[in-house]
C-alpha positions in Angstrom: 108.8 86.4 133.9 108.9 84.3 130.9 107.7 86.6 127.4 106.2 84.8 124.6 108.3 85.8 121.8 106.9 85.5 118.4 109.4 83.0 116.0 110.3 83.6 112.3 111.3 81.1 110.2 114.4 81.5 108.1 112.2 82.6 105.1 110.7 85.5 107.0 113.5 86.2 109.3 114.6 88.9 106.6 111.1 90.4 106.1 110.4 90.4 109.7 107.2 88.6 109.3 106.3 86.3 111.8 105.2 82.7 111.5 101.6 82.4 112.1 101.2 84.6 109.1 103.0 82.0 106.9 100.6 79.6 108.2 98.2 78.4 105.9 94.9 80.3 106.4 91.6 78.8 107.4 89.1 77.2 104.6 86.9 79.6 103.0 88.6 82.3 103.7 89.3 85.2 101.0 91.6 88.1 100.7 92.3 90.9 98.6 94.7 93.1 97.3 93.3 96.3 96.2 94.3 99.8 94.6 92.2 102.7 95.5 92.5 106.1 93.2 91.7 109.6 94.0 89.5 111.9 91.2 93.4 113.4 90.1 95.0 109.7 90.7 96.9 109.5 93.7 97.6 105.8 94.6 96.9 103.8 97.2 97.5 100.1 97.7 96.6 97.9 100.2 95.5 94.2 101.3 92.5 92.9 103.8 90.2 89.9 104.4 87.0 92.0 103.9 87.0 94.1 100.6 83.8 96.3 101.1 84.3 96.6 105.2 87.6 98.3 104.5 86.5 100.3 100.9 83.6 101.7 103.3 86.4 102.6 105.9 88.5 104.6 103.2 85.2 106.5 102.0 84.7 107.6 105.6 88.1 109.3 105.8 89.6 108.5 109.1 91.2 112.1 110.1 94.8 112.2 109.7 95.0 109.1 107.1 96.5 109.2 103.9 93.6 108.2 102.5 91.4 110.7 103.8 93.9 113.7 103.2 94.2 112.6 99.5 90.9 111.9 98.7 91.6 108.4 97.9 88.2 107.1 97.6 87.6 105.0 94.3 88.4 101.7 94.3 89.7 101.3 90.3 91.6 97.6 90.8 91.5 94.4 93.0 92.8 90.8 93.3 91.3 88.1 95.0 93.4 85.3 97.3 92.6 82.3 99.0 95.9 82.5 100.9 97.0 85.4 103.0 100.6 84.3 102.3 99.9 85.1 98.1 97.9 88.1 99.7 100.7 90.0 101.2 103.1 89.1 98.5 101.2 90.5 96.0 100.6 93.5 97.8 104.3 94.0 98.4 104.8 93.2 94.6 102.5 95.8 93.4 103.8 98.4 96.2 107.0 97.9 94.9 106.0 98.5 90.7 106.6 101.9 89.3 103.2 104.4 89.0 103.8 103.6 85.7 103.1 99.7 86.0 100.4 100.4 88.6 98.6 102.3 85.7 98.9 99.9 83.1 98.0 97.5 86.0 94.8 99.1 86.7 93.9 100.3 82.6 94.6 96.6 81.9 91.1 95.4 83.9 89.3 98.9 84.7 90.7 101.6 81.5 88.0 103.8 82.5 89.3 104.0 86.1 85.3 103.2 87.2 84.7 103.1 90.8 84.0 99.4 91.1 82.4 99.9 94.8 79.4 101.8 93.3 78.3 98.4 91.6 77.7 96.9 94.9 76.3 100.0 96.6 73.8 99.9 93.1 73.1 96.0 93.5 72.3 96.5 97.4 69.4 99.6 96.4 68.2 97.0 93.3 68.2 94.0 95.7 67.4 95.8 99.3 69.9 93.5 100.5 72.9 95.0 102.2 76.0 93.6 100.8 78.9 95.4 103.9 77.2 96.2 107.3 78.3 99.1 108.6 79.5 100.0 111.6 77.0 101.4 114.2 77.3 104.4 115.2 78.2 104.8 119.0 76.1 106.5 121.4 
């Protein structure tokens, strides 16, 4: 039985990430690296194609996640991508700073640590247009 393996290139062979990832993503696409804050400012980083799908998911607070069991719920910073390649970089890059430089990171575009998802939950009741569908509940 013949397995399809997935390749690295040289590049990624150290990281581990495969190939199609370093492939350069589809037109019109958009990602984002984000920071999400609890009220006492534990940290959370993390990267996704659909900001306000996976904010949404964090304010749910999947059992057992980090997220949920710190109270992360405020998203205080984000980046936006056109290339998953930058995407994850970044990600890694801020992952990586001190808490420290993720402070001055985040004071350096949102000093008053504002949750920057209740504009677009405040735009959606002005507008009555929904900005993130969410998921339907199953019956």
């Amino acid at each position: 039985m013949n397995r399809a393996r997935l390749s690295f290139s040289r590049v990624a062979a150290a990281r581990r990430i495969p190939v199609f990832l370093l492939l350069r993503s589809p037109m019109g696409r958009t990602y984002y690296v984000y920071i999400m804050s609890s009220l006492s400012r534990t940290l959370y980083t993390g990267v996704t194609n659909n900001l306000e799908r996976r904010i949404f998911e964090h304010k749910q607070g999947q059992l057992g996640s980090f997220t949920a069991r710190y109270n992360v719920n405020r998203l205080v910073y984000f980046e936006e991508f056109g290339d998953i390649n930058q995407a994850i970089t970044r990600e890694k890059e801020v992952k990586r700073m001190t808490r420290r430089r993720k402070i001055a990171l985040i004071d350096s575009l949102n000093p008053d640590w504002r949750d920057l998802s209740l504009e677009w939950e405040q735009s959606e009741a002005e507008s009555g247009i929904p900005h993130a569908r969410q998921p339907r509940a199953r019956e």
